[in-house]
N, C-alpha and C positions, 0 to 999 in steps of 0.2 A: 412411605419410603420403599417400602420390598415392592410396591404398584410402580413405582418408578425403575427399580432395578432391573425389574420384568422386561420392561416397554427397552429398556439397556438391551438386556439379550436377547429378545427378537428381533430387536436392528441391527444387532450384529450378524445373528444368526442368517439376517433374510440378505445382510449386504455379503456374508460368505455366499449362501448360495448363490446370488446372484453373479460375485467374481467366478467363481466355481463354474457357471453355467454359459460365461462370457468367453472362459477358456476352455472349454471346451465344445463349444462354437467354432473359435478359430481355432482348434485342433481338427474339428470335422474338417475346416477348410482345407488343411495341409492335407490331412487324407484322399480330399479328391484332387487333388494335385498330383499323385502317384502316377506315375507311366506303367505301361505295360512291360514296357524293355526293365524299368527298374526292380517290378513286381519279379519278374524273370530270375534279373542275375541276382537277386538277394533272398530269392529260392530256391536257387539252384543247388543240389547237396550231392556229395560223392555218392549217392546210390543211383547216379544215371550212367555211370561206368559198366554196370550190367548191362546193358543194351549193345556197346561195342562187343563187349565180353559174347555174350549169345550170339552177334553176328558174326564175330571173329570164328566162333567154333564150326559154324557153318562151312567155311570155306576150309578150314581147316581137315575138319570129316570126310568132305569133298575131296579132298587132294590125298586121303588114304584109298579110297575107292579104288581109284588104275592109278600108276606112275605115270602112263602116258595117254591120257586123259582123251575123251572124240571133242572135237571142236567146241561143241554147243554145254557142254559141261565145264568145260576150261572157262566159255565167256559168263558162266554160271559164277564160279569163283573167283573172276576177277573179277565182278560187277559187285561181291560181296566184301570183297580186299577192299575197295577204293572206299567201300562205303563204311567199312570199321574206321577207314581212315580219318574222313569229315565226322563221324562221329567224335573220334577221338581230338582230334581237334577243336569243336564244337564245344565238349567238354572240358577240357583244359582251356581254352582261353575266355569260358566264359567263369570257371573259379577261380581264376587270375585276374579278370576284372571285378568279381567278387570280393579277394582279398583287397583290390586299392580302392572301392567304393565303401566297402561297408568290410573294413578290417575286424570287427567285432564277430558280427555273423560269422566270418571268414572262421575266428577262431574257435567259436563256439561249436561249427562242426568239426573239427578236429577234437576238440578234446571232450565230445557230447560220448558217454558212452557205448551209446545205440548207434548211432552213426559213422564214428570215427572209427569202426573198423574198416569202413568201404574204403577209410584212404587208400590203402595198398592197391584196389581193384585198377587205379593208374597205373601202377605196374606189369598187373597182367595183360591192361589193354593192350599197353608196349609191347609185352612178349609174343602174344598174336599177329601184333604187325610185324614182325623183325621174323616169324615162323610164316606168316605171305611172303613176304621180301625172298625170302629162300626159296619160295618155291614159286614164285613168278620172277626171280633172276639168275635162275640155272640156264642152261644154254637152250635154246628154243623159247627163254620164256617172253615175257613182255618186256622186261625191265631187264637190264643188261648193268648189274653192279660187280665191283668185284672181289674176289675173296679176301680183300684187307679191309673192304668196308666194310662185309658180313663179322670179321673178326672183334673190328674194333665195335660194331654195334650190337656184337656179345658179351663185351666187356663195361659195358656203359652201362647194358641192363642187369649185370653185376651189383653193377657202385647204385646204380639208382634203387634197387632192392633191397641193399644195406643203408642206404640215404633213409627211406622210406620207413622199411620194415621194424628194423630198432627203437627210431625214437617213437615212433606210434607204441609199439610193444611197453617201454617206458609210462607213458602219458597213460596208456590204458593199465596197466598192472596197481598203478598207484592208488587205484580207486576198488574198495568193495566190491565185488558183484555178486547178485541173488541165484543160486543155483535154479532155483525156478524159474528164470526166465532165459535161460542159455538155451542160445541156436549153436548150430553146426557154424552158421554165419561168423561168426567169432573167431574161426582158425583163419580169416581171409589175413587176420595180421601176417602169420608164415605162409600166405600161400607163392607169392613170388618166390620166394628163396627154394618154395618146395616144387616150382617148374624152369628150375633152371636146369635140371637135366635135360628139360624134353627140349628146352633152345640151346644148348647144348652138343644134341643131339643131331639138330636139323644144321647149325653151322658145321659140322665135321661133315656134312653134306659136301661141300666146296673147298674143304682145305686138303692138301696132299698130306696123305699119313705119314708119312715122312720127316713132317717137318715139328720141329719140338714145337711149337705151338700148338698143334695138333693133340699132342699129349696134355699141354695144359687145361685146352679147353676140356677135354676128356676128364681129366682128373679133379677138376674144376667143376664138372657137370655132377659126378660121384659125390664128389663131398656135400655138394648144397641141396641133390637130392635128397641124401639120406638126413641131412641137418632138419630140412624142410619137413618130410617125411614125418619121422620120428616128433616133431613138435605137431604136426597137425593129429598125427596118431594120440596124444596124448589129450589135445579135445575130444578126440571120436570118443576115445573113453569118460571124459566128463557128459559127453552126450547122451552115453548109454546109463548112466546115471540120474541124468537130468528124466529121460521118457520111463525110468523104471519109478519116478518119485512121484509125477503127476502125467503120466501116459503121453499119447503119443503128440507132437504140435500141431498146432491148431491155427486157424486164419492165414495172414499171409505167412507165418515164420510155416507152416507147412511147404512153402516149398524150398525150405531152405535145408530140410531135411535129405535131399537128392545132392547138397554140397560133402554129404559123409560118404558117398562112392566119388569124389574128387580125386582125395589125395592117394589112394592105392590105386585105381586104374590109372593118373599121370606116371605115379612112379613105374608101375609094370610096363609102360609105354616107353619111360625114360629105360630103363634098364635095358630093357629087351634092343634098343637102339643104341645105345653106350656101348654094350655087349658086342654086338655085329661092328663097333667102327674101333672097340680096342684086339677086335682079332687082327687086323691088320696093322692099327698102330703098332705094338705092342712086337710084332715081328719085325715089321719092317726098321724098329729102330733098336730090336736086337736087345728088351729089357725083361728082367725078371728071370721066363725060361723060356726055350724055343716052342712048348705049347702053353707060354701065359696066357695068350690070345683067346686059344681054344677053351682053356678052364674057364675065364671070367666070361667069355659069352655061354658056355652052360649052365655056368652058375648064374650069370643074369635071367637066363628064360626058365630056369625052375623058379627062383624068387619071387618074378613076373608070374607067371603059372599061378603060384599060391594067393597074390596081391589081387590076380583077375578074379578068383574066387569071393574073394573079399568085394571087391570092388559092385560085384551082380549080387551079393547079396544083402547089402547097403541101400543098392536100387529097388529093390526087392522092396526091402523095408519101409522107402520113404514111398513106392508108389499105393502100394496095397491101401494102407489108410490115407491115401490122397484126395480119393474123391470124397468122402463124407467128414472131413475134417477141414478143407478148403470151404473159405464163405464164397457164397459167391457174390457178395460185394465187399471188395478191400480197399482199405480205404492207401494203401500203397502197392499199386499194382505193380511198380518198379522191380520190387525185390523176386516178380515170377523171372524174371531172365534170367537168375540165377541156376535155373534146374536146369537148364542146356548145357552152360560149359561145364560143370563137373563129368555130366555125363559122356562128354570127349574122349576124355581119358579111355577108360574102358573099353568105347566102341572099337576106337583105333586101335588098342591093344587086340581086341576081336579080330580084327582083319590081320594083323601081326602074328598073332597065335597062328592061325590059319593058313601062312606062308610056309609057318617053320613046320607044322606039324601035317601041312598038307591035306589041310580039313576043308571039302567043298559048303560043308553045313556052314563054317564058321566066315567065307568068304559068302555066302548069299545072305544070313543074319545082316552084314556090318553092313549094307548103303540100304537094307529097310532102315534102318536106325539113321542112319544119315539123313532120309528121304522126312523124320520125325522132327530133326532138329527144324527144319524150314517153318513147319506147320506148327510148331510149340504156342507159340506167342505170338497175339497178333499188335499191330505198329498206335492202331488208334484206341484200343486201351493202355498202352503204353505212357502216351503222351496223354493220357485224360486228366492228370494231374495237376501239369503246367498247363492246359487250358483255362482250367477251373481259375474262376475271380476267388481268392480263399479271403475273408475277412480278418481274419486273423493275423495273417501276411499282414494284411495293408495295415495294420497295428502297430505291429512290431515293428513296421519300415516309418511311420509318423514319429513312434517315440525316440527310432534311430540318433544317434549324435552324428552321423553322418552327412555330408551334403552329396545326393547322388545325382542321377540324371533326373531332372522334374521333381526333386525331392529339397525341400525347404525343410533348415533343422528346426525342434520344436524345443531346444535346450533352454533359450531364455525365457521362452511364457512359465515350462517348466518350472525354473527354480525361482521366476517371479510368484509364481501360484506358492510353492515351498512355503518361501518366505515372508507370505503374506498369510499363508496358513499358520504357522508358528505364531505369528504378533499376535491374529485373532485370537490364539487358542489360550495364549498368555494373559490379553488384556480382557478377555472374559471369564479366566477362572477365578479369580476374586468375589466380583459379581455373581455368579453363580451361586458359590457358595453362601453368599449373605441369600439371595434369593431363595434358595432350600430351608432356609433358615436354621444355618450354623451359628452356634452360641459365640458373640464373642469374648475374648479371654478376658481378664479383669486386668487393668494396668496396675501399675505402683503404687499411683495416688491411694485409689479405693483399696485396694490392699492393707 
């Protein structure tokens, strides 16, 4: 009897594996089924936003160098505008075909810990483009817009800040996180709100001071600086926390350490430029006192003054243990773009210092620093990510519920395999147990 029970479960056992092995056959199949376009967009993660972000600071660096630029330098930074652009574009409409393909993934990087800070770096892309816009459609430039579309597309990057910035801040606070593994990377949630001074700034470029709007934008730039500010300052100090408990970061979160001179070199940039555009608001609309003007732009370029201090010694910080704390193979080369554009800030505040205080050192320092940004990163370690066939991907995109492009769902073998898993496991445990040779109970009769 228990020789028969036996010969029961290893025909059960050998027809599981063999269903087992039949479905996952045709799961191989579905796997080579995958496109490259699908491998793509269902890989695609907010941390290619750093890419526009480092290009955008290029041109940007650029256009602090002279105001009125020699030819071959202007075609310099417009050949870099256009290309933040297609970037940015690039990347937003391919994590909007992302979202309607594969809704899951979509959401997953959002509310993934590690990832879902990048959301906000969409907003910065924005503020880069709308800070070219300004400065290739002032008069001589390429682009001929006018100062109600610069207004209104300061006001947009406002709402889309506040759009962005909060419910992310929400989605992430909700969740635990391990002081040991915090980057500077983490303040990207307040980084938009904390550079809306500096667009801010670059629209009072184009607006008559005169005009109450002018004051808004002004006043407007103030408050979300110092909002922005004051919350990224408040990472920099969990930062200094974080490298005094297990030293300095290591691998790729090493270059995220160059994101802690970010937020005080924008702000001393914002300031210092707020400063210079409410001397004249501020007169000409006849508010506060006849020298309000003059107070807040020296109170801006001392506060600045102290912020730039901060700001080179943050860089200081994260470059010194760079080279021997950097691997040099990462296995996410994306997040190197990040140590250009913090490093923005500061430079340009460089070259600003350097106007007001009439420093020739400080204007020959800021376009070597510029001439750095070009040569930081190069384009085909960049993308060596998205070349890579990753097996993993094509994993995750087989068990997908999704139907994408060359993607067949794998949900009915799925939960046909389930369900025939379950009956097995049920119509074999009986047998089983007689087979081990469990006692069985005594009935009533014998009793």
């Amino acid at each position: 009897m228990s020789q028969i029970t036996l010969n029961n479960v290893d025909n059960v056992n050998t027809g599981y594996s063999e269903a087992f092995g039949a479905s996952l056959g045709k799961m191989s199949t579905h796997i080579t089924r995958v496109s490259r376009l699908s491998r793509i967009i269902h890989g695609w993660t907010w941390q290619a936003f750093p890419i526009g972000m480092g290009t955008g600071a290029v041109y940007v660096c650029l256009a602090g160098v002279d105001p009125d630029p020699p030819h071959g330098l202007h075609v310099i930074q417009t050949i870099f505008f256009f290309m933040n652009i297609v970037l940015f574009l690039i990347n937003t409409s391919t994590l909007l075909l992302q979202m309607i393909l594969y809704p899951r993934q979509a959401v997953r990087l959002i509310t993934d810990p590690g990832k879902g800070v990048f959301v906000p770096l969409i907003v910065l892309s924005f503020a880069t483009i709308i800070i070219g816009t300004v400065n290739y459609s002032v008069p001589g430039g390429d682009v001929r817009l006018s100062p109600n579309v610069l207004y209104i597309l300061f006001w947009i990057y406002i709402g889309f800040s506040l759009l962005v910035c909060f419910p992310m801040m929400m989605i992430w606070f909700n969740h635990p996180h391990d002081l040991t593994s915090f980057t500077p990377a983490w303040a990207f949630l307040v980084f938009p709100m904390m550079l809306a001074g500096v667009v801010a700034s670059n629209v009072l470029r184009v607006l008559d001071p005169s005009e109450g709007r002018a004051l808004g934008v002004l006043l407007t730039g103030y408050i979300f600086q110092g909002l922005g500010f004051f919350m990224t300052l408040f990472y920099i100090c969990i930062y200094i926390i974080r490298i005094m408990t297990t030293g300095f970061l290591e691998g790729q979160q090493a270059s995220g350490a160059f994101i802690a001179c970010g937020p005080p070199g924008f702000t001393a940039l914002a300031l210092m430029n707020l400063g210079e555009s409410a001397r004249s608001i501020l007169v000409q609309q006849n508010l506060v006192s006849p020298i309000a003007g003059e107070v807040w732009y020296a109170t801006s370029v001392l506060s600045a003054l102290l912020l730039f201090g901060l700001a080179v010694f943050f860089f200081a910080f994260g470059a010194l243990p760079y080279w021997f704390k950097l691997h040099h193979r990462l296995g996410e080369i994306l997040g190197c773009w990040a140590l250009t554009f913090p490093n923005a800030g500061w430079i340009l505040a460089l070259r600003k210092l350097g106007d007001i205080f009439d420093l020739e050192a400080f204007k020959i320092l800021e376009p070597r620093h510029d001439y750095c940004h070009i040569f930081t990163a190069t384009p085909e370690e960049t993308l060596r990510d998205m070349r890579t066939k990753r097996p993993d991907l094509e994993m995750a995109l087989a068990a997908s519920t999704q139907v994408g492009i060359g993607l067949v769902s794998a949900v009915a073998e799925e939960n046909a395999r389930e369900a025939g898993a379950q009956a097995l496991a049920a119509s074999s445990l009986p047998t089983s147990m007689s087979a081990l040779g469990t006692p069985e109970l005594p009935s009533k009769e014998t009793s």
